[in-house]
N, C-alpha and C positions, 0 to 999 in steps of 0.2 A: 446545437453545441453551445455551452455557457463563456461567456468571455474570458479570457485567459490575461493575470496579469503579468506583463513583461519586466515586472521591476522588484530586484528583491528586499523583500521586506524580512527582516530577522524573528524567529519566531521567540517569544519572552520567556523569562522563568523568575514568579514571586514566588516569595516566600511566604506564609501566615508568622505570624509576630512569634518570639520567642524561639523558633528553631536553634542558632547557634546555641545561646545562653543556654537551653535546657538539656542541650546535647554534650555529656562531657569528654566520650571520645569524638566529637565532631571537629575539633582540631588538628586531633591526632590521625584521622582519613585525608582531611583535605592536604595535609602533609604527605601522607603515603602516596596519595594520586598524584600530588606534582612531582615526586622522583619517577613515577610512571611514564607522566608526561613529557617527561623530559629525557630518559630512555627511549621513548617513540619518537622524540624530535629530531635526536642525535645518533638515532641508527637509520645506517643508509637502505635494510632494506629489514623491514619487522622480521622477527624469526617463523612465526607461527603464521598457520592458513589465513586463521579466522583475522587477527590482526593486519593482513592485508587488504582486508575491507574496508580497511579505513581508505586507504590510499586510490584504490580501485575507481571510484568515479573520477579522481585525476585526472588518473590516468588514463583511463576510456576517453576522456574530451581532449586531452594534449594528441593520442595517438591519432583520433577521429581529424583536426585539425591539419595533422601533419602528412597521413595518408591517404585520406578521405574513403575513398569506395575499398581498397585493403585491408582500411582498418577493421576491429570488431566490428562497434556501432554502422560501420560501412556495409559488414553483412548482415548486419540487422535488420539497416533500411531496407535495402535489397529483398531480400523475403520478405519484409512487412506488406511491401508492395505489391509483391505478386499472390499474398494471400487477399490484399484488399482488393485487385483488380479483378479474382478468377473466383474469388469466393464470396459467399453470402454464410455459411455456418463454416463457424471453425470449433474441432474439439479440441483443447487442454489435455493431454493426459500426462499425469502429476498424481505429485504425494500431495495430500492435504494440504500441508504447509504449503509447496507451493501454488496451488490452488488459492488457498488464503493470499498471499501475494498479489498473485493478478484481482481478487476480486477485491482488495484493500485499493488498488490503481482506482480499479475500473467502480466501484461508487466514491470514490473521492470524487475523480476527473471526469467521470464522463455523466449522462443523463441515469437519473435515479432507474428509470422503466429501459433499459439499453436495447432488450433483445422484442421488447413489444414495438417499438419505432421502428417505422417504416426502412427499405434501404437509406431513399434520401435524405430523411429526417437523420438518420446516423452517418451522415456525409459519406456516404459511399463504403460506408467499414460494416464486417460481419458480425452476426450474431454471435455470442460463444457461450459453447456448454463445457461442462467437466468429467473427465472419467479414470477411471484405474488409481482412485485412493484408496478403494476397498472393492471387496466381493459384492456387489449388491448386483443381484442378477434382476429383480424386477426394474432398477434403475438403469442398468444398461441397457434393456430390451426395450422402456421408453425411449431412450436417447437413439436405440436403432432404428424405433419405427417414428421419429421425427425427422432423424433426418434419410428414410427411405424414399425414394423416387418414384415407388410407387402409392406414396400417400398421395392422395387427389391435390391438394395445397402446393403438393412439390411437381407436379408432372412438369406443368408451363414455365418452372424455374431454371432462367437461361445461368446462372452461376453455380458452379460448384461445392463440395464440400472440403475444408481442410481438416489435416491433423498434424497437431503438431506435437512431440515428444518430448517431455522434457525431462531426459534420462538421468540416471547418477550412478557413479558406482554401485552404492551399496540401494540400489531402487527393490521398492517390495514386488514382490512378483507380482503383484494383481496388475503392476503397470505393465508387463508385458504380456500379460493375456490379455489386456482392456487390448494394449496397443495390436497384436495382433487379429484379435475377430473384429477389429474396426480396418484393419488395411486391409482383411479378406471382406468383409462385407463391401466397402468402397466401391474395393477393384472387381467385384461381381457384378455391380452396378453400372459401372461403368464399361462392362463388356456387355451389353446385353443378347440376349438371343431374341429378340421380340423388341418392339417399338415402343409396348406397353412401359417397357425395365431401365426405357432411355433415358439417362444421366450423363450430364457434364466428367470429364475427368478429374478425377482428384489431384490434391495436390499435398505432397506430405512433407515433412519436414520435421528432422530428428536429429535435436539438440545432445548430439553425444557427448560424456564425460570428458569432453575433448579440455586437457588440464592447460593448454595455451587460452586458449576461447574466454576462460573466465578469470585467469591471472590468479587462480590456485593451483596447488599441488595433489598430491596422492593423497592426503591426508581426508581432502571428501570431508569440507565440514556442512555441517545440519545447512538443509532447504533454508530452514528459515533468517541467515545470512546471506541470502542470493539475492534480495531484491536489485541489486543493481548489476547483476551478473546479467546474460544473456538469459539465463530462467525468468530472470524478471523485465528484460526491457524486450524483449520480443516479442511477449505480449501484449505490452503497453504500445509498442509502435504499432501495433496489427487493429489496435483499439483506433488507433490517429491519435494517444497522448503524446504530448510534446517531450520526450524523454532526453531530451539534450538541456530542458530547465529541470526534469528530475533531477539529471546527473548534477547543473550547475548546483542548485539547493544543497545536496549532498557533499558537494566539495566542497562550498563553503561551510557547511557544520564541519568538514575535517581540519580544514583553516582555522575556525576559530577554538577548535581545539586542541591544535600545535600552535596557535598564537596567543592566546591568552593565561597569564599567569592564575595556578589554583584559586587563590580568592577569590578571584573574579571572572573565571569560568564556570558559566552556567551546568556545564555538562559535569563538571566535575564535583560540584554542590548537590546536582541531583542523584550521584553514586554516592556519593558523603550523606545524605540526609536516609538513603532507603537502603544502603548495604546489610544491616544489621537488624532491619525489621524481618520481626516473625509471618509476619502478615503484610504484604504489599498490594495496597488498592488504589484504583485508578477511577475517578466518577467522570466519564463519560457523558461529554454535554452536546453530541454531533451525529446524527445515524450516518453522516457521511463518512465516519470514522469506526463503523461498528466492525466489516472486515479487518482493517487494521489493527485494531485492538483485537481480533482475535489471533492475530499474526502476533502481536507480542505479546501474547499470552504463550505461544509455540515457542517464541524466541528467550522466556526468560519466565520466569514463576508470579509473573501478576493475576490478580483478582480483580477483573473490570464489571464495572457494571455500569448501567446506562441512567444515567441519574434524572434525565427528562422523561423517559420513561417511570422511574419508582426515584421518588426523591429521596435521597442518604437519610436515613433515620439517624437520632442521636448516635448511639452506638457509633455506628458506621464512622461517624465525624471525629471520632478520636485523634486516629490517624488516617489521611487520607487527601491524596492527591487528589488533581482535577487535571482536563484537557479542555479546554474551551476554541473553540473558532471563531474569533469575530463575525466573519461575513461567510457561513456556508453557501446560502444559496445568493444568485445573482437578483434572485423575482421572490418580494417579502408580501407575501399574500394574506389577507386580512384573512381572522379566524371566525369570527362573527357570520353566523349563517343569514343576517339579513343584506349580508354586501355581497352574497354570492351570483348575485345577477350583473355585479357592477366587473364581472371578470371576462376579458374580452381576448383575442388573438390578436397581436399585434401585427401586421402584414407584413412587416418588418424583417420580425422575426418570429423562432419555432416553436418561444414559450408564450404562456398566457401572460395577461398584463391585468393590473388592477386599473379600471376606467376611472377619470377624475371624475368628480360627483360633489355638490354641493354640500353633501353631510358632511358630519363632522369624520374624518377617520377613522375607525378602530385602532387600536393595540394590535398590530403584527405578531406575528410569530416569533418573529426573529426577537423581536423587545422582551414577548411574554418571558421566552427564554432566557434572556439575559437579566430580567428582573429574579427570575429563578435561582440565577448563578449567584447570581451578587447575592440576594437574601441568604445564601446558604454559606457564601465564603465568610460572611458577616454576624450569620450562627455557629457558621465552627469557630468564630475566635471568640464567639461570644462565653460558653462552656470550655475555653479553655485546649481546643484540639488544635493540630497543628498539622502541616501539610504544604506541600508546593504546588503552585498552580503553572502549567505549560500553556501561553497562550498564541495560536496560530494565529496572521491576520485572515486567512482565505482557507479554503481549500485548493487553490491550486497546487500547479507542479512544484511550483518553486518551493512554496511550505512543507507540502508531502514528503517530497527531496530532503525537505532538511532534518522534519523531524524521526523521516524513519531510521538516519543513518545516525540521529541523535542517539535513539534507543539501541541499535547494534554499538555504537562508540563506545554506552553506559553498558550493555551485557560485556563485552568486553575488557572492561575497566572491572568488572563484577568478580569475571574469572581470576583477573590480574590478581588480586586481590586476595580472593582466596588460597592462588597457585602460589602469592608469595614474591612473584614478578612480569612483566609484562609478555618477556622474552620466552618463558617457561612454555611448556605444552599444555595443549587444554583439552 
C-alpha cells in the first residue's frame, strides 16, 4: 500500500494568458455565479437533490463525529469490515457509472495491479470484479467460473465471496438479473451436496434506495453524483481507502466554494471559462486519473483524452484544459532499459526501489512527463490557445476528495445556469 498524505494540500487552478481579456461575456458569468453562490450560502437547506451534494460530505463527517457507529459512515465501516474479514472476492453490481466510480477510487488510491496481489500484499482487503451494467453473458459466465469453488485455484480457499448491490430506484434491469443468478449461484455453493462443491458462506449486502442513507430524496438523481453517497464510499472502505480524508477533501472544496467571493473562486472561473464552449476538452496527464475521467465524462459532456499517451496536436491546443498530478506515484522509476538491473525490493517495503549506483541517473518518468506538460502548456500559449490547467499535489484521498466534488460543484453550477437559478429543478 503507497503512503498516504495526512495533510491537505489545496488542489490549483491556472489560467493560460489572456482568458478574461478575450472573453467578453466572461464578466458577465462570473456575475451570474456569484448570485448563485450566494443563494447556496443563504439557504438553509438547497432546494434540489443534486444540489445537496454539495453539503453531503458535511454532513456525513459532523453526523459520523457525533453518532459514531449509528451514523451512516458508522454503517459503512461496519460492513466494510465484515466483507474484508470473511471475503477474498467481492462483486459490485452497479450501473456503469457507478462502476466508474469505484474504479476512479480504486486506481487513484490503491496499487495499479489490485486484484494480481497477493491477500497480504493487499493488506487483508478483497479482490473486486463488476456485474449487472449490461447483458453480456460470456462476461458473466467468466466472472462465474472465477469465482466458482469448484475451480481448482478456489477449492483450498478458506474466504468467501461477497456481493454487494448498489441499487437505485430507477436501476436497469440487467442489475437485478446480474444480482439474482449471482445470489442463486453463491447460495448453491455454499450448500453443497458433495465435499467436492465446498465453499465458504457468502456474504451479501444490498445497498437499497434507502432516501435517508444518502441524504437525497425521491427525485433519484444520476449514479454519477453518488461518489460520496454510500454507492460510493462503501466500496472505497471495502478497498481499505481512507474515506473520512475523501470526505475531508470534499468538504473543504464545499468550503471554499461558499467562502470565497466569484473573482477569486477557482471553481467558479472554471464554470465561467468552459460554460459556453461548443467543445469541452480535458488533456489528461495521469493513467491514475483515467477512470475518473471517464466518470466525468458520465457526469457532464467532456472530451478527455490522455495526452501522455498521444500528445495534443496543434488543433487540439486551441481550447483546451489540462489535469496534471504533481506526484502520482510514490517510486519514480528510471525509464532507461540499462538501469533495469539496478531495481531491487526494498525489505522494507512492498514496492520495488531504484538501487543507488555510481552512474549518473537517468530522466525518471515522472520528469519525462512533466517536461511533456510544461512544453505543451508553453506551445499552447505559444499559437495563441487558451485553457485552464487543475493541478493536484498527489493522488491521494485528500486530492481525489477535492477534485471530484470540484467537478459535481462545477456540473451543478452548469445546470444552475442553464435552469436560470440555483434553486430551480434540474
Amino acid at each position: 500500500m503507497k503512503l498516504r498524505r495526512n495533510k491537505l494540500v489545496p488542489i490549483a487552478l491556472e489560467a493560460s494568458p489572456g482568458i478574461e481579456s478575450s472573453e467578453a461575456t466572461y464578466t458577465q458569468r462570473i456575475e451570474q455565479l456569484e448570485v448563485l453562490r450566494v443563494m447556496a450560502l443563504e439557504s438553509a437547506e438547497l432546494a434540489t437533490p443534486l444540489a445537496r451534494c454539495v453539503n453531503l460530505p458535511e454532513q456525513l463527517l459532523r453526523e459520523y463525529s457525533e453518532l459514531r457507529t449509528l451514523s451512516r459512515l458508522g454503517e459503512v465501516f461496519t460492513w466494510a469490515n465484515r466483507f474484508q474479514n470473511q471475503c477474498d472476492r467481492v462483486v459490485f453490481v452497479a450501473s456503469a457509472t457507478n462502476h466508474r466510480i469505484i474504479s476512479a477510487f480504486l486506481e487513484a488510491c490503491c496499487d495499479p495491479l489490485w486484484n494480481e496481489l497477493t491477500r497480504g500484499e493487499r493488506g487483508s482487503k478483497p479482490r473486486i470484479y463488476f456485474a449487472g451494467e449490461a447483458f453480456d453473458n460470456d462476461a458473466f459466465q467468466g466472472l462465474l467460473r472465477v469465482l466458482s469453488p469448484q475451480r481448482p485455484s478456489n477449492r483450498d480457499e478458506p474466504y468467501g465471496t461477497g456481493l454487494v448491490v448498489l441499487s437505485r430506484v430507477h436501476a436497469p434491469s440487467s442489475i437485478q438479473v446480474a444480482k439474482d443468478r449471482l445470489v442463486a449461484e453463491l447460495q448453491k455453493n455454499s450448500n453443497p451436496t458433495s465435499q467436492d462443491t465446498l465453499g465458504p458462506e457468502p456474504l451479501f449486502y444490498d445497498c437499497l434506495p434507502n432516501i435517508q442513507s444518502d441524504g437525497l430524496d425521491s427525485c433519484d438523481p444520476p449514479s454519477a453524483f453518488l461518489p460520496f453517497s454510500a454507492h460510493g464510499m462503501l466500496p472505497a472502505a471495502i478497498l481499505g481507502i481512507n474515506i473520512m480524508e475523501l470526505l475531508a477533501g470534499a468538504a473543504w472544496t464545499s468550503r471554499l466554494f461558499f467562502s470565497t467571493a466569484a473573482h477569486e473562486n477557482p471553481i467558479l472561473q472554471w464554470v465561467a471559462w468552459n460554460h459556453t464552449l461548443e467543445s469541452r476538452k480535458l488533456a489528461l496527464w495521469s493513467r491514475g486519473l483515467g477512470a475518473a475521467a471517464q466518470w466525468l465524462c458520465a457526469l457532464s459532456d467532456w472530451k478527455v483524452f490522455h495526452a501522455l499517451a498521444e500528445p495534443p496536436c496543434d488543433p487540439s491546443l486551441a481550447i483546451c484544459n489540462h489535469l496534471w498530478v504533481e506526484q502520482s506515484r510514490f517510486d519514480s522509476l528510471s525509464l532507461d532499459p540499462t538501469r533495469a538491473t539496478d531495481v531491487i525490493w526494498d525489505p522494507g517495503s512492498d514496492r520495488p526501489r531504484s538501487a543507488p549506483s555510481g552512474q549518473s541517473i537517468c530522466t525518471g518518468y515522472t520528469e519525462q512527463a512533466k517536461t511533456g506538460f510544461e512544453q505543451t502548456l508553453a506551445h499552447q500559449a505559444h499559437i495563441g490557445g487558451k485553457g485552464l490547467t487543475i493541478r493536484l499535489p498527489d493522488l491521494g484521498e485528500l486530492s481525489v476528495g477535492q477534485w471530484m466534488q470540484w467537478m459535481i460543484i462545477a456540473q451543478l453550477l452548469e445546470v444552475a445556469l442553464r435552469d436560470g437559478a440555483l434553486t430551480q429543478g434540474t
